[in-house]
One Martini backbone bead per residue (centre of mass of N, CA, C, O) as a GRO file, in nm:
protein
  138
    1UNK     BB    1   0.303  -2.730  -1.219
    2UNK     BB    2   0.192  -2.466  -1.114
    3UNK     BB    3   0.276  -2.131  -1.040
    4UNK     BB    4   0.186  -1.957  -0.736
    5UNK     BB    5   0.161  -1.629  -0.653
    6UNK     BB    6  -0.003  -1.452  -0.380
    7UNK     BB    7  -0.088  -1.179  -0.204
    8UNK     BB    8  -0.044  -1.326   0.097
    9UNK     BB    9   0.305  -1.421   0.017
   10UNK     BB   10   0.377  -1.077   0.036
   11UNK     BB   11   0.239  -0.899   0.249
   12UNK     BB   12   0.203  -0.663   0.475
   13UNK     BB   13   0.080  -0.684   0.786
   14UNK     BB   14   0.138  -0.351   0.839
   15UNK     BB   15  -0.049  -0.135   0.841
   16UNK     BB   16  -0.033   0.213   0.866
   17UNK     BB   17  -0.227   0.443   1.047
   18UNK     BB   18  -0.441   0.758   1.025
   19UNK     BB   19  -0.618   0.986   1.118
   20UNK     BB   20  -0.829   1.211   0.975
   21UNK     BB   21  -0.762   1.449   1.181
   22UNK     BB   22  -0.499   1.454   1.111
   23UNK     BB   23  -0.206   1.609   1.062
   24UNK     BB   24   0.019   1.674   0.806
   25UNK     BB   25   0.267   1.720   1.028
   26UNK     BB   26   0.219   1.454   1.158
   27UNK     BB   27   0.275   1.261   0.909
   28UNK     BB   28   0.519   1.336   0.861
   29UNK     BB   29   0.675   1.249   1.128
   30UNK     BB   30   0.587   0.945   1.103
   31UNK     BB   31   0.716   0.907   0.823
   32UNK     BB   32   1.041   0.939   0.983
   33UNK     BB   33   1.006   0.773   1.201
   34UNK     BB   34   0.858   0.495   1.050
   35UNK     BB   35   0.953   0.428   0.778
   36UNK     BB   36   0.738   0.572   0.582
   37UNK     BB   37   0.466   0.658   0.303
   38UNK     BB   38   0.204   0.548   0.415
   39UNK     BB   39  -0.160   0.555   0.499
   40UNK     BB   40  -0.447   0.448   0.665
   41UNK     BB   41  -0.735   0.621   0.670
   42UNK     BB   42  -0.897   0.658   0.986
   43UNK     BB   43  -1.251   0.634   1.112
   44UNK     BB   44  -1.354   0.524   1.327
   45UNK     BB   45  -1.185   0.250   1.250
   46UNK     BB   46  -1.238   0.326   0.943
   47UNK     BB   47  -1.153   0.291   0.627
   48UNK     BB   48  -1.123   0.583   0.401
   49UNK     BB   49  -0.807   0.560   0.283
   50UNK     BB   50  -0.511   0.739   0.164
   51UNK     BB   51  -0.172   0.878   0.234
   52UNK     BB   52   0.095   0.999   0.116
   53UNK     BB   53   0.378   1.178   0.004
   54UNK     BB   54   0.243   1.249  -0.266
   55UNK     BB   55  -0.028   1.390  -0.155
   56UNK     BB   56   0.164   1.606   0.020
   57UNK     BB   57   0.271   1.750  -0.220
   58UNK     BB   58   0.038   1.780  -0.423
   59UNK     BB   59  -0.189   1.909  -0.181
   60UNK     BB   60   0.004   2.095  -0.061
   61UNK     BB   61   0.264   2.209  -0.063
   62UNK     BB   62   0.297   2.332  -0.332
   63UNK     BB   63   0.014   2.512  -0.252
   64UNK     BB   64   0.047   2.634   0.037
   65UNK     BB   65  -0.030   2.463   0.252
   66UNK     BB   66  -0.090   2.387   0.527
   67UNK     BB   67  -0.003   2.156   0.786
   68UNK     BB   68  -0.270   2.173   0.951
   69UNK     BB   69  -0.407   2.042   0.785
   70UNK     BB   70  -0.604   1.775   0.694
   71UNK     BB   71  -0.615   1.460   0.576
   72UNK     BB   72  -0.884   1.419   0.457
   73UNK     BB   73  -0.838   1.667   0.232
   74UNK     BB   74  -0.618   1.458   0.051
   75UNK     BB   75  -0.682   1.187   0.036
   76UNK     BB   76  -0.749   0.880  -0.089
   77UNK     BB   77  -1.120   0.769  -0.252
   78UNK     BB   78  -1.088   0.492  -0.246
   79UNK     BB   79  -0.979   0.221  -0.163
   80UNK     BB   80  -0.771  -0.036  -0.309
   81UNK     BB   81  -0.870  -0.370  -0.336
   82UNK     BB   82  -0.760  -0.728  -0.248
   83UNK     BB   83  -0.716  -1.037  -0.187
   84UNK     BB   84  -0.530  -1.281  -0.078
   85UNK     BB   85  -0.583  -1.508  -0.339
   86UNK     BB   86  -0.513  -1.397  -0.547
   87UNK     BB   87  -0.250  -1.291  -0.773
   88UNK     BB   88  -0.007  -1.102  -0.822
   89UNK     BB   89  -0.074  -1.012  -1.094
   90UNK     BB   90  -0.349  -0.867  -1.022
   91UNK     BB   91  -0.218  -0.664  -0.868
   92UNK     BB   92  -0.057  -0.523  -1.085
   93UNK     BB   93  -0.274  -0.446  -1.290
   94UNK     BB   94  -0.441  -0.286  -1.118
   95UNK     BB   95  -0.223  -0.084  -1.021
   96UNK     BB   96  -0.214  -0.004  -1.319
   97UNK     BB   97  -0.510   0.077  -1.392
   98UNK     BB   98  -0.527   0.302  -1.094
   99UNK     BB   99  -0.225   0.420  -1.029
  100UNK     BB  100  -0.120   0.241  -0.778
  101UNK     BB  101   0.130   0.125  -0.537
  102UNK     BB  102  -0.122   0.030  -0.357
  103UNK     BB  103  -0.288  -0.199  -0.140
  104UNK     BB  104  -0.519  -0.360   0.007
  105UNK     BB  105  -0.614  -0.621   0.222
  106UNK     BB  106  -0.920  -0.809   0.176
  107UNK     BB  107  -1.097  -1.036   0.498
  108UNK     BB  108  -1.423  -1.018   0.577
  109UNK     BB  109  -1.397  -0.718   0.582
  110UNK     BB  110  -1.075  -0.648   0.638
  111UNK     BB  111  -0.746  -0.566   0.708
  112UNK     BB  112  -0.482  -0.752   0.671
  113UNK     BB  113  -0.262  -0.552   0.454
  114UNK     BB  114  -0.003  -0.501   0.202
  115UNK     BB  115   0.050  -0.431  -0.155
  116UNK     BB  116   0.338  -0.326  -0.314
  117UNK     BB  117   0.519  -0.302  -0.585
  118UNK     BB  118   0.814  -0.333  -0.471
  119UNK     BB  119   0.723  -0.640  -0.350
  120UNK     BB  120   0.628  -0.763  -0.601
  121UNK     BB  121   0.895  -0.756  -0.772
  122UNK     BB  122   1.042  -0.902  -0.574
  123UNK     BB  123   0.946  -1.169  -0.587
  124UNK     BB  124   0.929  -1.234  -0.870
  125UNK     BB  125   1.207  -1.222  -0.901
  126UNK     BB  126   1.291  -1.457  -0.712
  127UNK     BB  127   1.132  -1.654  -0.858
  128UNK     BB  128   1.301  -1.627  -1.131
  129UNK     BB  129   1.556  -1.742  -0.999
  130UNK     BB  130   1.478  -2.009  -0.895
  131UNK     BB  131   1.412  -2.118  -1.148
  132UNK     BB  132   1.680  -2.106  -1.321
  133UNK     BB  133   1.820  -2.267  -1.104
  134UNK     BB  134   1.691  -2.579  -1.118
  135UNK     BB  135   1.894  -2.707  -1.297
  136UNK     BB  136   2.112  -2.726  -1.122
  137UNK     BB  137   1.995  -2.864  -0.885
  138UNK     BB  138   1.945  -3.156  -1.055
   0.00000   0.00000   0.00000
């Protein structure tokens, strides 16, 4: 029987999101108070894209652009998406044709969760991991 690890079972269901219209000055406070490092860029509560440590580092601070600056202005987008019920691999795969080291998770229409290269090679290690010793276990 085939293992399949699916990204619904390893997403982060908690999604750090932050307004369009906030400044990059906000956004670094939030992400060093709340221990992230990217954000769901949200307009009028709906998806717009994805602001990173390195958005902020790459398109303001190098630039000497101010802190005052919007999200908006340096954000990424469009987001990119995929289903819950995907294989991790198509997840890594995406990550890497995209250049991105997250996506976000959607199901209905809605964003349900997100998941990082990082939490994804983590899983899969473990897979790997436990299938290794089931040899001893048996």
């Amino acid at each position: 029987m085939p293992i399949t690890v699916r990204v619904r079972d390893v997403m982060e269901t908690q999604v750090p999101m932050i307004d369009a219209g906030a400044t990059v000055g906000d956004a670094i406070k939030r992400m060093v108070a709340e221990n992230v490092w990217s954000f769901l860029v949200t307009k009028k509560n709906l998806p717009v894209g994805v602001v990173t440590e390195r958005d902020i580092l790459r398109r303001c601070i190098s630039k000497g652009y101010s802190l005052n600056m919007k999200i908006e202005d340096i954000m990424s987008s469009p987001i990119i998406t995929i289903d819950p019920d995907e294989p991790i691999g198509k997840a890594l795969q995406l990550m890497a044709e995209k250049n991105v080291r997250r996506l976000y998770v959607v199901e209905g229409g809605k964003v349900i969760g997100r998941i990082t290269q990082t939490k994804s090679m983590e899983s899969l290690l473990n897979v790997l991991l436990t299938l290794q010793s089931l040899p001893y276990q048996l």
